[in-house]
Each structure stands twice: as C-alpha cells, then as structure tokens.
C-alpha positions in Angstrom: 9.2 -15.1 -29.1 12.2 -12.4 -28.3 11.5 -8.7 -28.9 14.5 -6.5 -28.2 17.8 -8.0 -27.4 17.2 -8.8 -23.8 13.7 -8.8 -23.5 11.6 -12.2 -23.9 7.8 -12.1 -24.6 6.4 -15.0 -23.6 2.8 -17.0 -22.0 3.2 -16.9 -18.3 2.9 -20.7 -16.6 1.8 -21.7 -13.5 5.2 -21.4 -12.3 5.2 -17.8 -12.7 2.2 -16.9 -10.3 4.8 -15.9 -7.7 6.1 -13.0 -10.2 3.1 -12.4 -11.9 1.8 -11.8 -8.5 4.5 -9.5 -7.8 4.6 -7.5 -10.8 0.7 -6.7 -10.3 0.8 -5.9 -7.0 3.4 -3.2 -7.1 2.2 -2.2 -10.6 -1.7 -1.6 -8.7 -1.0 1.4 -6.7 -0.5 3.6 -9.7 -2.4 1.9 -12.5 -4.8 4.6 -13.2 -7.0 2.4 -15.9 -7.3 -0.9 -13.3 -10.7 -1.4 -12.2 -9.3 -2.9 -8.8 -6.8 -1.5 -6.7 -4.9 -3.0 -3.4 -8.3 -3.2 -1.4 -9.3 -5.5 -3.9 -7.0 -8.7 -4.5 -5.2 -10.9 -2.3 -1.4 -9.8 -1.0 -0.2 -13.1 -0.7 1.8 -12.8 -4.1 1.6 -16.2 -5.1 -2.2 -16.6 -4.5 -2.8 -13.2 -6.5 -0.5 -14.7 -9.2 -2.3 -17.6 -9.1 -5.8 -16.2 -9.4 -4.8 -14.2 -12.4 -3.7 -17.0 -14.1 -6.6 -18.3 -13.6 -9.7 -20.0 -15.4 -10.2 -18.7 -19.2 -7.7 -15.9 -18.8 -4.0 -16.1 -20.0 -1.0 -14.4 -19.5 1.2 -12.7 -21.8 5.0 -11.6 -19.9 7.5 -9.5 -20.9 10.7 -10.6 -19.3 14.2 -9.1 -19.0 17.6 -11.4 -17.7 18.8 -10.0 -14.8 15.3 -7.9 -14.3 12.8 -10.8 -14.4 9.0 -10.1 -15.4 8.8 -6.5 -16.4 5.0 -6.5 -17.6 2.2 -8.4 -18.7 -1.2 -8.2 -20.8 -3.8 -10.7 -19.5 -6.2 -12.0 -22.0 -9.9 -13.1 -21.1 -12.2 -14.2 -23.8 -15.5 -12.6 -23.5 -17.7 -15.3 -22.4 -20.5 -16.0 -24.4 -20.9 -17.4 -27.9 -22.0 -14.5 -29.9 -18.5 -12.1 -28.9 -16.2 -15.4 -28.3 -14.4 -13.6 -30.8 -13.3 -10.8 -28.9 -10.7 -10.9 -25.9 -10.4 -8.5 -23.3 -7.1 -7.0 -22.5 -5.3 -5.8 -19.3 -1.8 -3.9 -19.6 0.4 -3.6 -16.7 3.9 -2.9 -16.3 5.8 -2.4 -13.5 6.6 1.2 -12.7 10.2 1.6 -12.9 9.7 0.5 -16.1 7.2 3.1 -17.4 8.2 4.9 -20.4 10.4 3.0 -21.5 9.0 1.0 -24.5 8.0 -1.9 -22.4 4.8 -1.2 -22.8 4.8 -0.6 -26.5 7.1 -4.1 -27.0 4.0 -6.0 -24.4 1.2 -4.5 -26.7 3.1 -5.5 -30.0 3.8 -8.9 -28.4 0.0 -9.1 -27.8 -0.8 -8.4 -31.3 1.2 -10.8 -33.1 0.4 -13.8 -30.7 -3.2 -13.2 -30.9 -3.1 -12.7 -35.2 -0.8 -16.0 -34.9 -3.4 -17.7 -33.1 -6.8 -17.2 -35.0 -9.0 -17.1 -32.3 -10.0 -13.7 -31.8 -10.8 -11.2 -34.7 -11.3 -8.4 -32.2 -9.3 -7.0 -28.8 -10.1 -4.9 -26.2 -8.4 -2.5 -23.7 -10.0 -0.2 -21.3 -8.1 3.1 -20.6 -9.3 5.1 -17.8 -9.6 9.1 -19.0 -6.4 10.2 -17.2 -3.9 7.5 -18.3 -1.9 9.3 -20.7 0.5 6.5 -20.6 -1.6 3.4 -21.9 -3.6 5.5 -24.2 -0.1 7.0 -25.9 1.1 3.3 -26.0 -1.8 2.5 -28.3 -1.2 5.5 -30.3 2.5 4.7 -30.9 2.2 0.8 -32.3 1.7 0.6 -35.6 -1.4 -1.6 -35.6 -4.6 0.5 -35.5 -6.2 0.8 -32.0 -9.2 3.3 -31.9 -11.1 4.8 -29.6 -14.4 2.9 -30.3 -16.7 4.6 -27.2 -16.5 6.2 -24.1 -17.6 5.0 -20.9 -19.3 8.0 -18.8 -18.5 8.0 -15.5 -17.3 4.2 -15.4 -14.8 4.2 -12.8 -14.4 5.5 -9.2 -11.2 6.6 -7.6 -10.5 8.2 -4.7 -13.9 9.4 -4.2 -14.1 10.8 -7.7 -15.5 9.2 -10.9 -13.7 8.9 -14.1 -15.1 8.3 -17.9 -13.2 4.8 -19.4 -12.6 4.8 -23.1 -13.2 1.5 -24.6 -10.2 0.8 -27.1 -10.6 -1.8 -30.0 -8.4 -3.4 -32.6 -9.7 -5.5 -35.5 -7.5 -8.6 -36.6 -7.4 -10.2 -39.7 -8.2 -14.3 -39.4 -6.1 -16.6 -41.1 
C-alpha cells in the first residue's frame, strides 16, 4: 500500500498504540473538527493508542522512514444493522505536517482501502465550521465528498459553540 515515494499507508496494529497514541495527542491541541480535546483522553500514550485501536474501530496510518507515523483516519462502523454500511471517519495529522499533502495522501488511502474492501457503501467525516484545512482536503481529492448537512451548533470550544458539517462519500460495491 505505498503512496508517494517515502510514505507508506498502512492498518495500524496493536504494536503501534504507542505512536498512534503519540500522534493523537500532539495532533489534539489544534484539531479544530475533534469532538474531544486533552481534557478528554488518557495521556499515557500507549493507553490512548491503545483505546483507539480499540473495539470495532480501525486504524488507517500514514507513515514516513525516518519521520514515523505522520497521520491517521480511524474508521468505526456505525453500529446498528440498518447503517452497518456506513463508517464513520476521523482525520488527524500531526501538525508539522499540515499542508503538506499528508492529509490529501491519508484521505485517498482511506478511499481506496475501503472501495477494496466491500464493506461500506457510504463514509463519513465531520468538519467542525472553522477547519479550513480538513474541509479543503476533501475538496482537493478527486473522489466526490459533499457537504450532505449541517450540524447547528454541534460543538463547543472554548466556551463558544460551533456548527459541524456532516461530509459523505458514496462508494461503489463490488
């Protein structure tokens, strides 16, 4: 699964919860479309890591030799039957790697695994009003993300709340 000439998409294992838990951590203070922030998770890196790679969720990571894990897109099947088909999506990459196509590489990555696989016809990502950066990522790929709703006043930071707009992208099953 490589993407550009260093960089390695690949699922994260349980051996990565250390750097997963890493990335996620630094990557929370300025993730304006995260519904958590520091307050929220553990700060023991490996038992973050390890939560997120938890239960029905799985991780997709974008690594780099010499760098190591650079971003990820964690995947959670919504659970129950009638919208099985449709996973939800987080997008994270680690700051001083903003803006420089690591994001666009991740959410491409994401897209082709998930086609490959059959199991969802329909993903979703979340992207808080003000986060220019994840909503011009999904503008940029080729594959068609739209803006399916918005999400009045569906997040709270620092005191102030924040519409969410509710992304979606429609796969073809094999």
């Amino acid at each position: 699964m490589r993407s550009a000439a260093s960089d390695v998409i690949r699922w994260a294992h349980r051996s990565d919860a250390h750097a997963v838990g890493m990335l996620v951590l630094d990557a929370l203070e300025d993730a304006p479309s995260s519904e958590v922030g520091l307050e929220d998770v553990y700060t023991d890196p490996r038992e973050f890591g390890e939560q997120l790679l938890g239960g029905a969720a799985a991780v997709l990571v974008i690594e780099r030799l010499g760098h190591g894990i650079l971003g990820g897109a964690r995947i959670v099947p919504r659970e129950f039957i009638r919208a099985s088909h449709v996973a939800e999506v987080a997008i994270v990459v680690h700051p001083q790697f903003r803006g420089r196509g690591v994001g666009r590489t991740l959410v491409q990555g994401v897209e082709r695994e998930l086609q490959e696989e059959g199991r969802y016809s329909k993903l979703v990502v979340r992207v808080a009003a003000d986060d220019l950066g994840l909503a011009t990522v999904l503008k940029q790929v080729p594959a068609a993300w739209t803006r399916e709703r918005v999400e009045r006043n569906a997040l709270c930071r620092h005191g102030q709340t924040l519409d969410m707009h509710l992304y979606a992208l429609l796969l073809d099953l094999p």
